[in-house]
C-alpha positions in Angstrom: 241.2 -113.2 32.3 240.2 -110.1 33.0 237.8 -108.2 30.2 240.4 -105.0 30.3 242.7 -107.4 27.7 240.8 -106.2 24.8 240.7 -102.6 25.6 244.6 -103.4 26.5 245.5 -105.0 23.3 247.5 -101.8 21.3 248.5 -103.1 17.8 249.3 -106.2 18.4 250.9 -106.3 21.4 249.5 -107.1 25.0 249.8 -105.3 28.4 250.4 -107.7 31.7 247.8 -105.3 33.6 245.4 -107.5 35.6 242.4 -105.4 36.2 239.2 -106.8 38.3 238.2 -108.1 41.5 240.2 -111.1 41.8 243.8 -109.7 41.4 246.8 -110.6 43.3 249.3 -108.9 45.8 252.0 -107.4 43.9 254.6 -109.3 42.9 252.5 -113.0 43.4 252.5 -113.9 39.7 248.7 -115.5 39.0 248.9 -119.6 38.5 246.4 -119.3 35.6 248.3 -116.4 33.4 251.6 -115.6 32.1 253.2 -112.7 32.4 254.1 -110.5 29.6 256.4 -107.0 29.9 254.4 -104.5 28.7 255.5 -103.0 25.3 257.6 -99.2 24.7 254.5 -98.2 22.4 255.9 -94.6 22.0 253.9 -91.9 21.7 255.4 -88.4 21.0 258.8 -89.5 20.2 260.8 -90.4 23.1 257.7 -90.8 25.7 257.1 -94.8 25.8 254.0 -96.4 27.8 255.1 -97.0 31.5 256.3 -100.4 32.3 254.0 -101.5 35.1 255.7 -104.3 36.0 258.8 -103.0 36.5 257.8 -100.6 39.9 257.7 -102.4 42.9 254.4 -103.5 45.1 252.2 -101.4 47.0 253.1 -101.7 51.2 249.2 -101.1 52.0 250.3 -101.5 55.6 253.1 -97.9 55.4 251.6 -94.8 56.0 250.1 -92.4 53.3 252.2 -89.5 52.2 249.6 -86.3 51.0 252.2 -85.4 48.2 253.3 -88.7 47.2 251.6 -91.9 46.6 252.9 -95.4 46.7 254.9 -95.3 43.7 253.9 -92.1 41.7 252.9 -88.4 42.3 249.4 -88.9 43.0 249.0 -85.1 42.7 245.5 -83.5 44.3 242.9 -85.5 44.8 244.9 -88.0 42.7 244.8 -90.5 45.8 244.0 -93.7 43.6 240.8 -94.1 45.6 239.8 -93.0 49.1 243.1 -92.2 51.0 245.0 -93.3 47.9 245.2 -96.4 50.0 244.9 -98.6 46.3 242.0 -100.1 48.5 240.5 -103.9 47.3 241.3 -103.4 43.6 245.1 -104.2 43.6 247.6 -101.8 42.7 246.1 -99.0 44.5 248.0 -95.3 44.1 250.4 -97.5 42.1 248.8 -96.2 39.1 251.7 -94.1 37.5 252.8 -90.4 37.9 249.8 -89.3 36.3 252.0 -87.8 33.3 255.3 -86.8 33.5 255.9 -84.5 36.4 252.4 -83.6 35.8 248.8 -84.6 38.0 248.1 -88.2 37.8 244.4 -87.9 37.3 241.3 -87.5 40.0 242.0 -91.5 40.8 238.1 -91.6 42.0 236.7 -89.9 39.1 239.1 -91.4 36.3 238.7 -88.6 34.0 241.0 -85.4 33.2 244.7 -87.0 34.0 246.3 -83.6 33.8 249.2 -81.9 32.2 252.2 -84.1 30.8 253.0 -86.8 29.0 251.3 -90.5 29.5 250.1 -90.1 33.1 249.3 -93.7 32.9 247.1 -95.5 35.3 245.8 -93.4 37.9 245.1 -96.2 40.5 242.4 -98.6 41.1 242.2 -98.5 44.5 239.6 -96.8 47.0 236.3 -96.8 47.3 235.2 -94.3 45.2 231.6 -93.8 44.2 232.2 -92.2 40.5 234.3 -94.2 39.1 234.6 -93.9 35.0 236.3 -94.5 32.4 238.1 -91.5 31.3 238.3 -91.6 27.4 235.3 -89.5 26.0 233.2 -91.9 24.0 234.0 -94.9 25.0 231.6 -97.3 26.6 233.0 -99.0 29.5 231.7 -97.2 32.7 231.9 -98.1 36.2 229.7 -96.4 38.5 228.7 -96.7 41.8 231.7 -99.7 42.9 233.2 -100.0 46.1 235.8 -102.2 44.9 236.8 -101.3 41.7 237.9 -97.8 42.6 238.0 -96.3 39.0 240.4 -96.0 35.7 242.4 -93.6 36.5 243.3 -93.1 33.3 246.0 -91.9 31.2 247.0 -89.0 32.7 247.1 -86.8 29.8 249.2 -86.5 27.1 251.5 -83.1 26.4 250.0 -79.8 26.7 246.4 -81.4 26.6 245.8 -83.1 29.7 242.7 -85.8 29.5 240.7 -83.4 28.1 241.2 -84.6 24.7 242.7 -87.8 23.9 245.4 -87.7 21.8 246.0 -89.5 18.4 248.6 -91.1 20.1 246.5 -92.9 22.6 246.1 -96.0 20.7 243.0 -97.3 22.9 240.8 -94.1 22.0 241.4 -94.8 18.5 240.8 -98.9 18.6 237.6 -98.6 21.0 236.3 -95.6 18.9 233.9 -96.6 16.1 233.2 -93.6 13.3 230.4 -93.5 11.4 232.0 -92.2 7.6 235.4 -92.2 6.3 235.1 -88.5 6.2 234.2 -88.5 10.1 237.2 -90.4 10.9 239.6 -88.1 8.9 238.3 -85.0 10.2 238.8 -86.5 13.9 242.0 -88.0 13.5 243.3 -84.9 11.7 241.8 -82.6 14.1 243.6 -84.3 17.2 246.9 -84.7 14.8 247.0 -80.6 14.3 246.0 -80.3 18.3 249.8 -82.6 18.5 251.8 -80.7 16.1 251.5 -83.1 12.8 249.4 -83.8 9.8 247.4 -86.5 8.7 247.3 -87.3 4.9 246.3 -90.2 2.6 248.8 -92.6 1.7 246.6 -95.0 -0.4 244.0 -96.8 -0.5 242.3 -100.1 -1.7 238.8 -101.2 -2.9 236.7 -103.9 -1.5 233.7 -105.0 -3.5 233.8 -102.0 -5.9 234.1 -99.3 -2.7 236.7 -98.3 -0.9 237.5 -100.6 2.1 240.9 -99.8 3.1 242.8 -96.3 3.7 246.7 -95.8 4.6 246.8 -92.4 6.3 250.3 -91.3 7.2 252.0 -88.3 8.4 252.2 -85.7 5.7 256.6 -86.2 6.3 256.7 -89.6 5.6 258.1 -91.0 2.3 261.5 -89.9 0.6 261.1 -86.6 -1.9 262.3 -87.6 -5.5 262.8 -84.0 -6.4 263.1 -83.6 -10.7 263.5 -80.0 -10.5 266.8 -79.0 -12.8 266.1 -74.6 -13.3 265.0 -74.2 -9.6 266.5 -75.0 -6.0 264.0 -77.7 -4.6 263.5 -78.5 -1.1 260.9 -81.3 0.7 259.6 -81.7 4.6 260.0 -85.3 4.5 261.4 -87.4 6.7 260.8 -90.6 5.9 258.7 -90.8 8.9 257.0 -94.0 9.8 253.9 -93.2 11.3 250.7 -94.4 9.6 246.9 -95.4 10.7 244.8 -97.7 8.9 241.7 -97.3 8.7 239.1 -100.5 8.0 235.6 -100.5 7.1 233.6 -102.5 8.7 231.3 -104.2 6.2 228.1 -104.8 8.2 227.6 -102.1 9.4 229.5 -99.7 6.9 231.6 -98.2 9.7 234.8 -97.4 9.8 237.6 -98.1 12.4 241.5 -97.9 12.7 242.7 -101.4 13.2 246.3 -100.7 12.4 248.9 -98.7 12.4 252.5 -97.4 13.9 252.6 -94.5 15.8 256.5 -93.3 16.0 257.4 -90.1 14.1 261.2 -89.5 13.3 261.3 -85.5 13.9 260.2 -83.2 16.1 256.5 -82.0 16.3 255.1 -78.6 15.6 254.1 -75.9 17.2 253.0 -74.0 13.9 251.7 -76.0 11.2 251.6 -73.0 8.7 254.5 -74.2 6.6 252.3 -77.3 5.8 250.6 -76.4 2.2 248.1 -79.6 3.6 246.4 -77.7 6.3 245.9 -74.7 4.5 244.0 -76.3 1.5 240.4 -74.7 0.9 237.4 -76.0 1.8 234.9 -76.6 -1.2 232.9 -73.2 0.2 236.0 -71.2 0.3 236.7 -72.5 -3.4 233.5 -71.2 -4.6 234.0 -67.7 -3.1 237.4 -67.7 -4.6 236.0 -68.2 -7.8 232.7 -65.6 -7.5 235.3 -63.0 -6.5 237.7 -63.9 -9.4 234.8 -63.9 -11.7 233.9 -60.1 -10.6 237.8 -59.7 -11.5 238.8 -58.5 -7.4 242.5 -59.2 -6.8 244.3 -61.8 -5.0 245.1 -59.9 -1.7 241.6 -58.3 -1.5 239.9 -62.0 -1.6 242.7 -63.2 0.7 241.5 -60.1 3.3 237.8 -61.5 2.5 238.5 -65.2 3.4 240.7 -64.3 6.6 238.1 -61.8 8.1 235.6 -65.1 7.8 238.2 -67.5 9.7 241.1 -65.5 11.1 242.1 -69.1 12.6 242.9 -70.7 9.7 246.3 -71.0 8.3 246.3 -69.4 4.7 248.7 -67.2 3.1 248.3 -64.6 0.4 250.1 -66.5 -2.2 247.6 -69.7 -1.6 244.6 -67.2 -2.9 247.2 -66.2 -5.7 247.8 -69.8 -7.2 244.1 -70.8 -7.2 243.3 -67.8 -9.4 246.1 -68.8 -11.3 244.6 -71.6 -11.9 241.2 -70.4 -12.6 242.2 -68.3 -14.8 244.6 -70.7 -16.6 241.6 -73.0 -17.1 239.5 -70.6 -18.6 242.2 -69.8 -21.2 241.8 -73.7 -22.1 245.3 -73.9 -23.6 245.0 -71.6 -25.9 247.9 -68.9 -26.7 247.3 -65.2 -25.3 246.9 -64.0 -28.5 243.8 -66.7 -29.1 242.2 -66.2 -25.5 241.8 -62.8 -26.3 240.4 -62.5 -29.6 238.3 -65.8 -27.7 237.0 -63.2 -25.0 236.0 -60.2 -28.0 234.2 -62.5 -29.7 232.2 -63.7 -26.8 231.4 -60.5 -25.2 230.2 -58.8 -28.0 232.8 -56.5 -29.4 233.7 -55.0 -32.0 237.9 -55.2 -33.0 240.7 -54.6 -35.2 244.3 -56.1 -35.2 247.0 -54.7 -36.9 250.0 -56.8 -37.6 253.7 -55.6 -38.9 254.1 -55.9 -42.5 255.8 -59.1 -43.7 255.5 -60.7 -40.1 252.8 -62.3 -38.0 253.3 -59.6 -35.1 250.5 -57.9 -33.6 251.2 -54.0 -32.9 248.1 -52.6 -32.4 245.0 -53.9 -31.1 241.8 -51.8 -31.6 238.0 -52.7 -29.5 234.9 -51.0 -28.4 231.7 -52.9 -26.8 228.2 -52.3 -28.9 227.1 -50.4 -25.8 229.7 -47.9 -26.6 229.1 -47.6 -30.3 225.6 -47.0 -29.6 226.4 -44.0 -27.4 229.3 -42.7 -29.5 226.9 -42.5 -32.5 224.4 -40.7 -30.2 226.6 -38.4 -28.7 229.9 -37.6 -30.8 230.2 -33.8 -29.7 233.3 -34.2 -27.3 235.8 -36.8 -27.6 238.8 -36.6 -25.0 242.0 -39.1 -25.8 244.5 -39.9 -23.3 247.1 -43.1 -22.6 248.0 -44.9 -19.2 250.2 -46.9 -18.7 251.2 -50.4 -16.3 248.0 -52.0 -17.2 249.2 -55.4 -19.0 251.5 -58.1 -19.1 253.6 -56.0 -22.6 254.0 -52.9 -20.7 252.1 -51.5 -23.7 250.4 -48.2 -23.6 247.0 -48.6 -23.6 244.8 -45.2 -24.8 241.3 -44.6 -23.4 238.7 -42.4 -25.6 236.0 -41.1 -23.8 232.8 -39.1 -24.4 230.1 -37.4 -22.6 226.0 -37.4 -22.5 224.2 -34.9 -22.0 222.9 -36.0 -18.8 226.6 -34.9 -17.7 227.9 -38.6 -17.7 231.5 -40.0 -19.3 231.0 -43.0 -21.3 234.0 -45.2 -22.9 234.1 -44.4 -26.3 237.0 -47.0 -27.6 240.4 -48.6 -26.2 243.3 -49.7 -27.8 246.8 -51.1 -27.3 249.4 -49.3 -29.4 253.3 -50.6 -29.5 254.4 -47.7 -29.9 253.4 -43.4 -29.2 253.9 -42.1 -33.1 251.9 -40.1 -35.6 251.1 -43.8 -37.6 249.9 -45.4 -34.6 247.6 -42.7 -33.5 246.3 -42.1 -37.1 245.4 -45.9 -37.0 243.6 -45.8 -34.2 241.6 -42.5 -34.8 240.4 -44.3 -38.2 238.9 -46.8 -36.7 237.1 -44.2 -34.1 236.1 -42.6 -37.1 234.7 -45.7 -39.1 232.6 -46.6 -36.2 230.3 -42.7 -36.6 229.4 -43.8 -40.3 227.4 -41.0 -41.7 227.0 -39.5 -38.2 228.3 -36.0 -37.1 231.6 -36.1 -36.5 233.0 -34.6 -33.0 233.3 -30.4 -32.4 235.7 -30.7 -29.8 239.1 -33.1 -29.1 240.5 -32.8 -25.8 244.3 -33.7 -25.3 247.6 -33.0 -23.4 250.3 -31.6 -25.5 251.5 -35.2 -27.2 252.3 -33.5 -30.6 252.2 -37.0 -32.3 248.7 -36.8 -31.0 247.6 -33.6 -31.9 249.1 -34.4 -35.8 247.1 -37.2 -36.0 243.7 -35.8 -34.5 244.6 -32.9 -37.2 244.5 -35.7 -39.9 241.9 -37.7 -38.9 239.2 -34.6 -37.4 240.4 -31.7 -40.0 237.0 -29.6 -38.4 237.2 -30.5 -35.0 238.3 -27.9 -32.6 241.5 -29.2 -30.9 241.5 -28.3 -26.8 244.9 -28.7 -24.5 244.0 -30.0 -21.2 244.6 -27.0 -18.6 245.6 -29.5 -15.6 248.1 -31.1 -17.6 249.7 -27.3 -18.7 248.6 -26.1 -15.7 251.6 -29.2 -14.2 254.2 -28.5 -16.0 254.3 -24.7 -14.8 253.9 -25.7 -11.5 257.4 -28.3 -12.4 259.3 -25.5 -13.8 258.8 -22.3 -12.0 257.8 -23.3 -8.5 261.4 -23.0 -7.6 261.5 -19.9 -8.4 259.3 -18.8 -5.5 258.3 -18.6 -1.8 255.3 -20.6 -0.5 253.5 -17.0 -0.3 254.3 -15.7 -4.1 253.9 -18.8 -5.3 250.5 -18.6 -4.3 250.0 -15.2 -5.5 251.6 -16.3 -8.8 249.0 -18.9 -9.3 246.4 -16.4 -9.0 247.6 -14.5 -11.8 248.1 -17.1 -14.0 244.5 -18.4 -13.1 242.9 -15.3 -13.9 245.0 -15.0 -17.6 243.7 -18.6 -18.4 239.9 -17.5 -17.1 240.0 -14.6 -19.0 236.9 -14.1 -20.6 237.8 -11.8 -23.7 241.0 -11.2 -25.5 240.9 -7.8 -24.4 240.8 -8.9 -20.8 243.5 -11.5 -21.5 245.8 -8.7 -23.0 245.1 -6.7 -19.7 246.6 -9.7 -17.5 249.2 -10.3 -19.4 250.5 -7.4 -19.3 249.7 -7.2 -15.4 251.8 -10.6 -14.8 254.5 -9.9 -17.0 255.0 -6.6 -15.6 254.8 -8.0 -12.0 257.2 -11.0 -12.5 260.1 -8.4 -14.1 259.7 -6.2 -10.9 260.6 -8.9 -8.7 263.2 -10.2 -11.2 261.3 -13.8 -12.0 261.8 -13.0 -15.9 262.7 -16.4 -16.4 259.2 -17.7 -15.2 257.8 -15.1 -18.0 259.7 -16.4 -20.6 259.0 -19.9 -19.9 254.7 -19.7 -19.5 254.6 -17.0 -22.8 257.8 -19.1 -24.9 256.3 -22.7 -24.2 252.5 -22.0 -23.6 251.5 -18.9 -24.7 252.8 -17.9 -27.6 251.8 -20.8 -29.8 248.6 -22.8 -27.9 246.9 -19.9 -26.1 244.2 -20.8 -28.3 243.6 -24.3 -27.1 243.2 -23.4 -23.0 242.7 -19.6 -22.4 239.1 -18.9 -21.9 238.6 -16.4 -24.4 239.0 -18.7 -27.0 238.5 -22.0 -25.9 234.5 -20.8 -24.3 234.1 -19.9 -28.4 233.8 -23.5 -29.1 230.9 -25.9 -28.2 233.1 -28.0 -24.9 230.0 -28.1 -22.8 232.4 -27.1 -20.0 235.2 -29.4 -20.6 238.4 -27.8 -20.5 240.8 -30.6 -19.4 240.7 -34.6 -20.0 239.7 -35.3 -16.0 237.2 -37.4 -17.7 239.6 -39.4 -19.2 241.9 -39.7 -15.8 238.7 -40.7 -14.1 238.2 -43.6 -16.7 241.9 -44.9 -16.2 241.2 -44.9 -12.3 238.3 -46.8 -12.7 240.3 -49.4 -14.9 242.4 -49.3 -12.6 240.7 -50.5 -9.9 239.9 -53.3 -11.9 242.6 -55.1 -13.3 245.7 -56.0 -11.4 248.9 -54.2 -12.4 250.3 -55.7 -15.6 247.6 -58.4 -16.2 247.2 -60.2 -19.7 245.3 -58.5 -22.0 242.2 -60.8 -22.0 241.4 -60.0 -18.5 241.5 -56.6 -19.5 238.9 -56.8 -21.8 236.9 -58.2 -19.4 237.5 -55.4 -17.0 236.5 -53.2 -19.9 233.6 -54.9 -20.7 232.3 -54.6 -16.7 233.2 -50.9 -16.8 231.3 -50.3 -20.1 228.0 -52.3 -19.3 227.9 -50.8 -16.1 228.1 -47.1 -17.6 225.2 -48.5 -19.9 223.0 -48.9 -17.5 223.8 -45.8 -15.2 223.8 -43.7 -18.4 220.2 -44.9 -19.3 218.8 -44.2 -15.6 219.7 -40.5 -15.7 217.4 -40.2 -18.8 214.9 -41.7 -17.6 215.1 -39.7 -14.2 214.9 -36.6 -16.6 212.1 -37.4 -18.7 209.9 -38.9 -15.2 211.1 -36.7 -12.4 211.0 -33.3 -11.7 213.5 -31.4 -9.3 211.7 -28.8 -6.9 214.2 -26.2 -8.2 212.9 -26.4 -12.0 209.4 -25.6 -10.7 209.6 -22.2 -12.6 206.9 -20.6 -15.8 210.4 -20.2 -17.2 210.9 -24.1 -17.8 207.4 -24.8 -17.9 207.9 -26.0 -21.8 211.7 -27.9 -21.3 210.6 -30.0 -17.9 210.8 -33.9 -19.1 212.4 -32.8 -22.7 216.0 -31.4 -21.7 218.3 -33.1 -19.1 218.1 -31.9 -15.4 222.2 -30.7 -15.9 220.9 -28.2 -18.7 218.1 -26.9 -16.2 220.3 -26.8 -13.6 222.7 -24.4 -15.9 219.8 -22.1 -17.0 219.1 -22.0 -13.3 222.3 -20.5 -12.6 221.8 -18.4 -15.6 218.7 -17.1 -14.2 220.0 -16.3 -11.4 222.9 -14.3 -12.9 220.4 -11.8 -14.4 221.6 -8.9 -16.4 220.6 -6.6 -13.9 223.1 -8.0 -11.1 226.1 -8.1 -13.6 225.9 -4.8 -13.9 225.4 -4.1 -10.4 229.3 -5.6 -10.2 230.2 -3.9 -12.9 230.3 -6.5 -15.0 229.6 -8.4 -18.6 227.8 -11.4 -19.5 230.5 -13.1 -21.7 227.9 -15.3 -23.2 229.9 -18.2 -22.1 227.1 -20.3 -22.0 225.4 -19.6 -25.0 228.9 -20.1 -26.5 230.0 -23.6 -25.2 227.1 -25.1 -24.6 224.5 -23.3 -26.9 222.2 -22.8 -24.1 220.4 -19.2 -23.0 223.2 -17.3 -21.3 222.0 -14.3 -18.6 222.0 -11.8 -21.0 219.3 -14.2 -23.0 217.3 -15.0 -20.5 217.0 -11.2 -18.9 215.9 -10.2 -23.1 213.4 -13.2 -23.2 212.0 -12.6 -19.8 211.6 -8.7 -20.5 209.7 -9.9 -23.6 207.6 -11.8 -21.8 208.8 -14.9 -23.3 209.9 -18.6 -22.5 212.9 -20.7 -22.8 
């Protein structure tokens, strides 16, 4: 018998192929073997082996069509040997269509059957010189024989030709020997995905303490017991019997398929997306999924991140989503969103407070500030500016920022809290514990705040000395809400101006002066109303808190509006996902603030050891390495503003700076440098 009936025999089941030199015409059946009709083994569904047997013999004596040989399309070149005359071997260009309706196969080279389903046997006639065999990796080779003219070869399977044998062709997978487990699934699964289907792990069974045996079937087999009774639930399977099995062969601890059915029930895919299987993570991806979790980047952003490194694979956002929900339900370790937080405050080395309703065990306000912070609060409690934001956790609780400044020019977290509710009580709670935290410190000069009267009451009870500020952007808003409708592009523009020069006013007398200028303007062109509203809701009864000429009076270092606070929330922002528990924002916080810590610490440093080309002057010989490069950058511009030139414009020193930020204003710095004197 010829030595093709092992690399014929397909689970179980022979083929009645007789391959070799001493085969029969066609049609003689051979005295010493039986016959057997070769087996539908199907591969795609609906594409069964070709039944050799049943096409008729070979007339080697009829003339050669070019197009068509003997029984099948022979295709180019596809001759079955020389001539595609089936030559010595037997069969000749009988060797089958060389896939459906596609190229049977280069019958003297035996490789690359072509386009289509099975192509079958590409002919082993001829006298071909390069016969071999055409599955990649297997070892049977003819080369260099007259007689046998070459294995044609299946002719390809599908969209993939010969190029790469498909999972269906059962000899590839019983003459190919892998070398791990893992080897084998990544080949078969590899060649599963190229045919529209996925491989997964059925079971699997131990020999001698290791695994020996694995079912791997086709991720729609099995019925779905669904036990869903809230939610509409749905499955892919089938019921589909398809399934490998995979052996290991003891010896030599390789591993081989030995077994297996190869049918599916349903139609095969061009898009394998809507299988969860194929878009699992690799152990790499995993890691960097966690790395980026850990430095608290959202979902989509590590989604972007792992495409841009594969853009072939088949994730989706909401794969990226349910792994960090899962990293992050694992660090909470079961325990309640109350306990995780209070878990992370303890860790991370901050200081809190809870407040809880009276009589009950509800939390309503929730009070923390890192050690970092207190240290710089304590150090530099001149300006405090409070505002809220909202959006920012899973309660829909507003969440208040307090925020300070250095003298190096730099904002610094002060405190944060969670507050259930925007009343005097609340605020007074909170601003307690801001105050606790000084402990025989100075207290603050200046409060900066938008007109949240609850707010202003309780900074009034809690900072009785402090200067109370309104921010001018926020007034500065609801002007532009009211009265902008009132106006043309062109006056509103000149509007603004006025109003920008009242609030800059440097003097009450000069504010008088513009105020009288505005309102006298805005009657003329009959815009009373917009009068009435600025004076009736700003002017009248805050002036104090945001024009110039009274606000410059107290020691703000510049800050006129709570920017600094805005700025903090988008920082936050950019941290923490919108609406995210609570504990994760304390982590963001915690980032935000030891980052601050550290930037906060370089600008001193940078001031004591560096000296800006600028400062170079006798002036500052005494201050260079002792005051912050922001104050010398102010005296510059003080210096520069001399006495002399301001009343070259006709014009007053205001004292502005010696005011607010109790440094040497022009008028200062003219008398000590006419004295002969240094800062």
């Amino acid at each position: 018998m010829s030595s093709y009936w092992d690399g014929n025999y397909i689970f179980g089941q022979y083929s009645s192929e007789k391959w070799g030199h001493e085969s029969v015409p066609s049609g003689v059946p051979d005295s010493n073997e039986q016959e057997e009709v070769v087996s539908s083994i199907q591969g795609k569904q609906n594409s069964p082996f070709l039944d050799l047997n049943k096409h008729p013999p070979v007339d080697e004596t009829a003339p050669v069509d070019d197009s068509y040989h003997a029984s099948g399309y022979g295709g180019d070149g596809g001759y079955g040997g020389d001539g595609g005359y089936g030559g010595d071997g037997g069969y000749g260009g009988d060797g089958g269509y060389g896939g459906d309706g596609g190229y049977g196969g280069y019958g003297g080279y035996g490789g690359y059957g072509g386009y289509g389903g099975y192509g079958g046997y590409g002919g082993y006639g001829g006298d071909g010189d390069h016969q071999q065999f055409i599955s990649p990796g297997t070892p049977y080779v003819h080369q260099n024989n007259s007689d046998v003219g070459g294995y044609g070869g299946y002719g390809g399977y599908g969209r993939y030709g010969g190029e790469a044998p498909p999972i269906l062709d059962s000899l590839y997978l019983k003459k190919t020997v892998f070398n791990s487990l893992d080897e084998l699934k990544k080949r078969i699964q590899e060649i599963a995905n190229a045919d529209g289907f996925v491989i997964v792990t059925r079971r699997s069974k131990k020999i001698g303490g290791r695994t020996g045996r694995v079912w791997l079937e086709c991720d729609r087999g099995g019925e779905h017991q669904s036990t869903a009774t809230l939610r509409k639930a749905g499955s892919k399977k089938t019921g589909c019997p398809f399934y490998l099995l995979a052996v290991r062969n003891h010896p030599y601890e390789t591993w081989e398929i030995k077994d297996g059915t190869i049918e599916h029930n349903h139609e095969l895919c061009e898009d394998l997306s809507a299988h969860a299987f194929v878009r699992r993570f690799t152990p790499s991806e995993m890691k960097l999924i966690e790395q980026l979790t850990a430095q608290n980047m959202e979902p989509r952003k590590i989604f972007q991140t792992i495409r841009k490194q594969d853009p072939d694979r088949f994730h989706v956002q909401k794969d990226v989503q349910n792994v960090v929900a899962k990293i992050r339900a694992e660090q909470r370790q079961g325990l309640t969103p109350m306990q995780s937080l209070e878990n992370v405050l303890m860790k991370n080395d901050f200081i809190y407070e809870i407040r809880e309703e009276p009589g009950t065990e509800i939390v309503t306000e929730i009070f923390f500030l890192h050690r970092d912070s207190r240290v710089m609060w304590r150090a530099f409690p001149h300006v405090m500016m409070i505002d809220a934001t909202y959006k920012t956790n899973l309660y829909n609780m507003p969440f208040i920022q307090i925020v300070g400044m250095t003298p190096t020019n730099k904002s610094f977290i002060i405190a944060h809290a969670v507050v259930s509710k925007e009343r005097g009580d609340n605020f007074v709670w909170v601003l307690e514990r801001v105050k606790s935290m000084l402990d025989e410190c100075m207290e603050p000069r200046v409060i900066l705040t938008d007109r949240d009267l609850a707010l202003m009451g309780a900074c009034a009870k809690v900072f009785p000395d402090a200067s109370r500020l309104l921010c001018r952007w926020h007034i500065q808003q609801n002007v532009m809400k009211h009265c902008k409708g009132a106006f043309t592009d062109d006056d509103w523009k000149k509007f603004m101006s006025l109003w920008g020069s009242l609030i800059e006013s440097p003097s009450i007398p000069i504010y008088d002066y513009h105020l009288r200028n505005m309102r006298k303007r805005l009657v003329e062109c009959k815009r009373s109303r917009v009068f009435k509203y600025v004076y009736d809701n700003w002017l009248k009864d805050y002036k104090e808190m945001f024009v110039f000429a009274w606000t410059d009076k107290r020691r703000n270092f510049g800050n006129r509006t709570t920017n600094r606070v805005e700025s903090q929330h988008a920082n936050l922002k950019r941290y923490v996902e919108d609406r995210t528990s609570l504990d994760r924002v304390v982590g963001c916080v915690r980032d935000i603030v030891e980052t601050q810590f550290g930037e906060i610490r370089k600008t001193f440093r940078e001031s004591i050891e560096k000296t800006m080309k600028h400062h170079k002057h006798p002036m500052f010989q005494h201050l260079l390495g002792k005051v912050s490069h922001k104050a010398l950058d102010l005296l510059h511009g003080e210096a520069i503003r001399k006495l002399d030139v301001l009343e070259r414009f006709n014009s007053s020193c205001g004292c502005q700076m010696w005011h607010s930020c109790g440094l040497p204003c022009a008028c200062r710095i003219e008398k000590y440098m006419r004295e002969g004197n240094n800062c």
